[in-house]
C-alpha positions in Angstrom: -15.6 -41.3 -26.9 -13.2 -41.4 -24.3 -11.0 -38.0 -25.9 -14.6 -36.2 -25.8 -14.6 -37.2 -22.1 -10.9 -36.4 -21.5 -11.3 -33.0 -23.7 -14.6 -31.9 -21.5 -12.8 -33.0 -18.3 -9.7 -30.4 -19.1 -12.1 -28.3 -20.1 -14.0 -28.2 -16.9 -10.9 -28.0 -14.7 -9.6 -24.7 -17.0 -13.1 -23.1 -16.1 -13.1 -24.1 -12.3 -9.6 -23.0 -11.9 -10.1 -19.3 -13.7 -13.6 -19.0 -11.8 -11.8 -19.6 -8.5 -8.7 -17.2 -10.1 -11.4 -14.4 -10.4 -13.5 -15.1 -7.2 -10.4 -14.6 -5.0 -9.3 -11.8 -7.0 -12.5 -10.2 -6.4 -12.8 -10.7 -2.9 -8.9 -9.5 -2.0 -10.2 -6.4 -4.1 -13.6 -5.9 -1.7 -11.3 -6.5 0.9 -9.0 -4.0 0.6 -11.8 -1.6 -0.3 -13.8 -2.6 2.5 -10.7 -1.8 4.9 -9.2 1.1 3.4 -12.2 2.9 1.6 -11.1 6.5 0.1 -7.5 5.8 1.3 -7.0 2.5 -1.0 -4.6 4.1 -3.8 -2.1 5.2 -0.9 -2.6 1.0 -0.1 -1.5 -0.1 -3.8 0.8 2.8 -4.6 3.0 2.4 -1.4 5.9 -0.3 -1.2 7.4 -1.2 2.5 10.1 1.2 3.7 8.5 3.5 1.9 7.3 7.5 3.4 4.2 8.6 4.2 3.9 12.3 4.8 1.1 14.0 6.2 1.6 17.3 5.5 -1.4 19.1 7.7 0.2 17.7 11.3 3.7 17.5 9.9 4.3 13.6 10.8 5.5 10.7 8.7 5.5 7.2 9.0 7.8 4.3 7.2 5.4 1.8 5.2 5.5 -1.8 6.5 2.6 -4.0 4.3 1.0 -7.0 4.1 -1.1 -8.6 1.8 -4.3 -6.7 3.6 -3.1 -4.3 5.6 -1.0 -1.1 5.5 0.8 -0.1 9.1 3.0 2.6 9.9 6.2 3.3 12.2 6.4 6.7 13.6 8.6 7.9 15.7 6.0 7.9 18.6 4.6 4.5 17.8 5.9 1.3 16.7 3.0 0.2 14.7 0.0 2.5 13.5 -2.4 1.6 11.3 -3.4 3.9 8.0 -6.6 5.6 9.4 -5.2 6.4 13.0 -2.2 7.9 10.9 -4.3 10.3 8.6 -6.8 11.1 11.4 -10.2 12.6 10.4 -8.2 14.3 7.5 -10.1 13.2 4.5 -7.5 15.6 2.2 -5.7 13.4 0.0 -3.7 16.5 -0.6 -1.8 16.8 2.2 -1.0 13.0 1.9 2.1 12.4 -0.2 4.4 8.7 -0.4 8.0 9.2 -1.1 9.9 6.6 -2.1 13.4 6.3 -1.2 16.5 5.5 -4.3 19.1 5.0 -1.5 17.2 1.5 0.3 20.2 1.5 3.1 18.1 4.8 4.5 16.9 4.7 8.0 13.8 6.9 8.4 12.8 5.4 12.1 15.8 7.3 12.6 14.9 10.8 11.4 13.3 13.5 12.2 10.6 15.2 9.9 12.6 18.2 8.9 15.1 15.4 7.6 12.6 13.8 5.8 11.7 17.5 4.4 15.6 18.2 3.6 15.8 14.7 1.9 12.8 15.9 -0.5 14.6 19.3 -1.3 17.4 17.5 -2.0 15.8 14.8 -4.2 17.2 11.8 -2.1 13.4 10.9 -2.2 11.5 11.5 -4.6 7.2 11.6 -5.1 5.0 8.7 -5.5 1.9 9.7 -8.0 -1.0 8.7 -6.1 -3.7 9.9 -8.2 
């Protein structure tokens, strides 16, 4: 009797712990949904230190994330979060992450024909984000 009592106990315990796994789960999912919308691929594709390139007003930002959040550094602003970045642009085309191979690169320090010279030259290279 008491190994029926000991093997329901575990039992229970597995299914609390792997309902409470997929709860939070679920709600880290709805919140990053909730916060990032249309724009919540650029939000799991991008990596910190990574680029962000918007191509239609010819700014980028470095990538510096969180568990919930996305912010960028520009060279006009130290901390800027996604949707102020991409503006009312709802283009995900002219939206592109680079990623960098080289991770002793400084981009707070360049300029964005630098950043455009580094992607000619394949120093960073595209981050699918389709």
């Amino acid at each position: 009797m008491i190994k029926g009592i000991k093997l329901a106990a575990i039992v229970l315990l597995f299914a609390a712990i792997l309902i409470a796994f997929f709860l939070f789960f679920g709600f880290y999912a709805m919140e990053i949904e909730d916060h990032f919308g249309n724009h919540q691929e650029i939000f799991y594709r991008s990596r910190n230190g990574d680029v962000i390139v918007q191509e239609n007003s010819k700014d980028f930002g470095v990538v510096q994330k969180s568990w919930t959040r996305l912010t960028l550094w520009t060279n006009e602003k130290d901390s800027l979060g996604l949707y102020h970045f991409i503006g009312d642009s709802q283009e995900m085309e002219s939206v592109k992450i680079y990623r960098s191979r080289d991770s002793a690169i400084d981009f707070k320090e360049k300029s964005y024909k630098e950043i455009q010279a580094m992607i000619q030259h394949e120093i960073i290279y595209l981050v699918d984000i389709k």
